[in-house]
C-alpha positions as CSV (number, residue, x, y, z in Angstrom):
1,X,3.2,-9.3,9.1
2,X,3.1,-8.5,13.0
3,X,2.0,-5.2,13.5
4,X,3.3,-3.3,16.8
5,X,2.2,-4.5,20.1
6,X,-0.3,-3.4,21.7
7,X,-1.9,-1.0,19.6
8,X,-3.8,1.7,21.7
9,X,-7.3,2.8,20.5
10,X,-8.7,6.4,20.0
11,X,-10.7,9.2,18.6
12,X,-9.1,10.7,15.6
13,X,-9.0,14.8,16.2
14,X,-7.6,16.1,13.3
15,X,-4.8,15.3,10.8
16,X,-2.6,18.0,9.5
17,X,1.0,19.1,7.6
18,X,0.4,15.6,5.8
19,X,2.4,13.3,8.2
20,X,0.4,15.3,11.9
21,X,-2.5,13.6,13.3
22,X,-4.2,14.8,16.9
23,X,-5.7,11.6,18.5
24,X,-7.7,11.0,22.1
25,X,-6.6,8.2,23.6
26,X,-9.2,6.2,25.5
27,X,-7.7,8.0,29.0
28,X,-8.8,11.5,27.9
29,X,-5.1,12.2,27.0
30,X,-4.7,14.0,23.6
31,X,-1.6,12.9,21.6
32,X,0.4,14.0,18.2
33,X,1.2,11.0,16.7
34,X,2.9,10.6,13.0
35,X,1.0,9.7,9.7
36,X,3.0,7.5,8.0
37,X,0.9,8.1,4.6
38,X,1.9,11.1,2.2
39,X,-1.7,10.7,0.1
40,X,-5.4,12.8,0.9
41,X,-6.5,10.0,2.9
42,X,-9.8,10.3,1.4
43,X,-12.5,9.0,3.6
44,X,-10.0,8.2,6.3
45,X,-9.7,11.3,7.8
46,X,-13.5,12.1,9.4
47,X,-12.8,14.0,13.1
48,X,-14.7,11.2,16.0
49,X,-14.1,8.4,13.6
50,X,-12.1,5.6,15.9
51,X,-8.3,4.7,14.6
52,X,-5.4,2.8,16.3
53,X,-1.3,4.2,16.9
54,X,1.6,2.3,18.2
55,X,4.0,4.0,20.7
56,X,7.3,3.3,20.3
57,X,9.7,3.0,23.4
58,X,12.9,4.8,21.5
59,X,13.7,7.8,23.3
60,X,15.3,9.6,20.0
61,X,12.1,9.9,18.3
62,X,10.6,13.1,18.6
63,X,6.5,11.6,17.8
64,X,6.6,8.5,19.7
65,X,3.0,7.2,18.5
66,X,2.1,6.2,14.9
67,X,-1.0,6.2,13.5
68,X,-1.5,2.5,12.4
69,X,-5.3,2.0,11.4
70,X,-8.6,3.2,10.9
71,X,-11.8,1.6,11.5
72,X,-14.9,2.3,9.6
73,X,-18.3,0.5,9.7
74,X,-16.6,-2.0,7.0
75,X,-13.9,-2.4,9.6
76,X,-10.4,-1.6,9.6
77,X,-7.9,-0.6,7.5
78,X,-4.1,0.0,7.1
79,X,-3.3,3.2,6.3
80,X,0.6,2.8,7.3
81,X,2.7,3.0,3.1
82,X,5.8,1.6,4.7
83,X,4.5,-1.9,5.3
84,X,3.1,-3.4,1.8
85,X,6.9,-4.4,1.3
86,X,6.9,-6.5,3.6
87,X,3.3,-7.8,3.4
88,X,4.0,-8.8,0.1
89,X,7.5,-10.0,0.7
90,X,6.1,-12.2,2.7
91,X,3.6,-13.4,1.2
92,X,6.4,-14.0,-1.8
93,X,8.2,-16.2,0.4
94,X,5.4,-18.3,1.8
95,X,4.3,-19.2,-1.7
96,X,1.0,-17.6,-1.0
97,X,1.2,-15.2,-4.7
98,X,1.1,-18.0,-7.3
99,X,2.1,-15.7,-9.9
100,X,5.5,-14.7,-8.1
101,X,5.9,-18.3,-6.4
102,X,9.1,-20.6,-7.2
103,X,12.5,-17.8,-7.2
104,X,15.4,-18.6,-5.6
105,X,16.1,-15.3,-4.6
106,X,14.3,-11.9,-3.1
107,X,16.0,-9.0,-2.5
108,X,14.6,-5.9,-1.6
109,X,15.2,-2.2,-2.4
110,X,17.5,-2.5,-5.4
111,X,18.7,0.2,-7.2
112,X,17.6,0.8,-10.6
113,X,16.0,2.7,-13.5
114,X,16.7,6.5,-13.4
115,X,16.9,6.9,-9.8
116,X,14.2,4.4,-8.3
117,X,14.7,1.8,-6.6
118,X,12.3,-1.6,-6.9
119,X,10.3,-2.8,-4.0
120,X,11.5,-6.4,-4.9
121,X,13.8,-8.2,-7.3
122,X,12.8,-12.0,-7.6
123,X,15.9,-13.8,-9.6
124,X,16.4,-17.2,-10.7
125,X,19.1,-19.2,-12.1
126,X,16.4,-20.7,-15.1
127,X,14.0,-18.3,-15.0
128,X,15.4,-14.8,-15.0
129,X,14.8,-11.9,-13.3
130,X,11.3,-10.1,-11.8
131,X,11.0,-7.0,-11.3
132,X,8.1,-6.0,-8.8
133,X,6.8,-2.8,-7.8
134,X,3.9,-2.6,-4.8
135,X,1.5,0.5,-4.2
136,X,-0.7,0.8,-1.2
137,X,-4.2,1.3,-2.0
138,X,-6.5,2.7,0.7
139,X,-9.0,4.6,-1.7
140,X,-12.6,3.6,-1.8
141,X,-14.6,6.3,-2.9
142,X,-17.7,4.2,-3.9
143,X,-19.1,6.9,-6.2
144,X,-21.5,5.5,-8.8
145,X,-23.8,2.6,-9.2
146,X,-20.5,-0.1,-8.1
147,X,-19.5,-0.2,-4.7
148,X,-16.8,-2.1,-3.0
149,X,-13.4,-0.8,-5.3
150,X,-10.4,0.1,-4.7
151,X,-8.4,3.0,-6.3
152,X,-5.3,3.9,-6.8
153,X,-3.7,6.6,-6.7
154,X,-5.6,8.9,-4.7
155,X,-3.4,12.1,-5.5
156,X,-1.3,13.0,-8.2
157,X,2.0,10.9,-8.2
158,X,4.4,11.9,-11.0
159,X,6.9,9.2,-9.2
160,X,3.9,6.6,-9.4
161,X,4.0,6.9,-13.2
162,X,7.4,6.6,-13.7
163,X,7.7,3.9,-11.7
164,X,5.4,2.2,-14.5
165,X,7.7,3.5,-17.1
166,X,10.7,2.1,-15.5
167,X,9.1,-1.2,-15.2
168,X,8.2,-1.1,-18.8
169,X,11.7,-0.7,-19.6
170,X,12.6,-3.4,-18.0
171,X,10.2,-5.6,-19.9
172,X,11.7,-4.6,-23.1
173,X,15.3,-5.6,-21.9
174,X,14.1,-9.3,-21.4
175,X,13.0,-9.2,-18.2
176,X,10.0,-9.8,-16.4
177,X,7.8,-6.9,-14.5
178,X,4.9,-7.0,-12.2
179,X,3.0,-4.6,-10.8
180,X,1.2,-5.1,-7.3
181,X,-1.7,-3.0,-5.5
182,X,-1.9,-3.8,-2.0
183,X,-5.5,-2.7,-1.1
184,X,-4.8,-2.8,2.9
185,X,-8.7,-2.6,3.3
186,X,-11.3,-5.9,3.2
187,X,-14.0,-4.3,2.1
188,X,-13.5,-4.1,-1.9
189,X,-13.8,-6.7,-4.5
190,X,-12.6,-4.9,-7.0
191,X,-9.8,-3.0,-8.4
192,X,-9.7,0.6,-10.9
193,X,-7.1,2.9,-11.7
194,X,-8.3,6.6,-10.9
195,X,-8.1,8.3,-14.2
196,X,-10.1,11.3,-12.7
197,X,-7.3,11.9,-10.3
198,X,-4.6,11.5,-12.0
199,X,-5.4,11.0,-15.9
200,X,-1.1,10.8,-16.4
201,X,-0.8,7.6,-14.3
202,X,-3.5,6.3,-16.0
203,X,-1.7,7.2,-19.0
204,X,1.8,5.3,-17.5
205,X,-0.6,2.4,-16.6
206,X,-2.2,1.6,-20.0
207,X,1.5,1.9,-21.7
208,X,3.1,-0.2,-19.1
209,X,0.4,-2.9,-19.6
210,X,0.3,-2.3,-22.9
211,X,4.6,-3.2,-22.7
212,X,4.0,-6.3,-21.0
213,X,4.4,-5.6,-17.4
214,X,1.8,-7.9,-15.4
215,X,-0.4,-6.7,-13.1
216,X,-1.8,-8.3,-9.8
217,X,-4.0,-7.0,-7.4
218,X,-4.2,-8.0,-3.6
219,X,-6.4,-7.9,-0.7
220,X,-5.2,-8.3,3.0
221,X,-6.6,-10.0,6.2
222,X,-6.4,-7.3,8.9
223,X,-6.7,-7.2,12.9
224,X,-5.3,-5.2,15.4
225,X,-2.3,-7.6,15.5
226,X,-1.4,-8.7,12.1
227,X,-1.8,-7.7,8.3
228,X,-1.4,-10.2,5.6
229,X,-2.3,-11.3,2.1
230,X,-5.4,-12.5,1.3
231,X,-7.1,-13.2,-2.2
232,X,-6.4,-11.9,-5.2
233,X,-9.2,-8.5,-6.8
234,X,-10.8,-7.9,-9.8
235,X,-8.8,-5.5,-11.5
236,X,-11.7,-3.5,-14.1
């Protein structure tokens, strides 16, 4: 996936109301530019640390820069939710998920469930239907004596868990169900559920898998230009 072009580098000020963020820009010039990620960010929100917006040239929008990235030591990572659609979409279509390879059809946002709608539907004329939910993962906490995972979720998220629940019932009407973590980061080679956070998704999780629905766990190649899937993670 392309990201916006050019991004503009800057200092990260402060981030605040959830979806605020105050950034320097490389001219001195101190913009308000829009989070586009609801979670605590943890770790990506340290004041001097170096991060990446777009601006976008629609005079309508009240914010016209978005914060796109932040770079650590470990390098960069994505923290924009709206984009592991397509990411993974993408990657569907290219053949480059071998587990979701061979449909004939992917449609996007599709209503169902009790009022969700699923990231992708993969149907085929001999194989069926697949329903696939993706979650951005940005969380890497590296706590403990095993560094380099990725967690999910990184606050509470009742809608997470019933999203596993809804997948789960598909699964028991005869379809198939995958879950997918998108870990927009390159840093992690492995892959955990964060109980400690949220001890009810963990909950959803175990029952979902427990159901039948699949899980799959990606990495992504990132630049300043272009995100997009990698290799597959370790999922403990």
């Amino acid at each position: 996936m392309e990201l916006p072009r050019p991004l503009h580098p800057g200092i990260l000020v402060k981030r605040y109301k959830r979806f605020l963020t105050d950034v320097m820009l490389e001219d001195g010039t101190e913009i308000t530019a829009h989070c586009p990620n609801p979670g605590r960010m943890t770790g990506l929100m340290t004041p001097g640390s170096k991060i990446w917006v777009s601006r976008s040239d629609n005079p309508k929008r009240k914010l016209p820069f978005t914060f796109e990235l932040f770079e650590d030591e470990n390098g960069l990572v994505g923290i924009n939710t709206g984009y592991p659609n397509t990411i993974v979409s993408e990657a569907i279509t290219e053949g480059k998920i071998s587990e979701l390879a061979g449909y004939e059809i992917l449609r996007r946002e599709v209503n169902y469930g009790d009022r969700s709608r699923i990231d992708v539907l993969l149907e085929d004329s001999s194989r069926g239907r697949c329903w696939v939910e993706i979650k951005n993962v940005h969380l890497k906490r590296d706590t403990g004596i095993i560094p380099g995972i990725a967690e999910f979720p990184d606050s509470v998220t009742a809608r997470g868990a019933r999203h596993l629940y809804e997948l789960a019932n598909q699964v028991k009407k005869g379809d198939r169900a995958v879950m997918v973590y998108l870990v927009q980061r390159m840093d992690c080679d492995r892959f955990r559920i964060a109980g400690d956070i949220d001890p009810n998704y963990q909950k959803a999780f175990i029952a979902a898998v427990d159901s039948g629905v699949e899980i799959i766990c990606l990495d992504v190649s990132i630049t300043t230009e272009t995100i997009s899937v990698r290799r597959p993670i370790h999922i403990l």
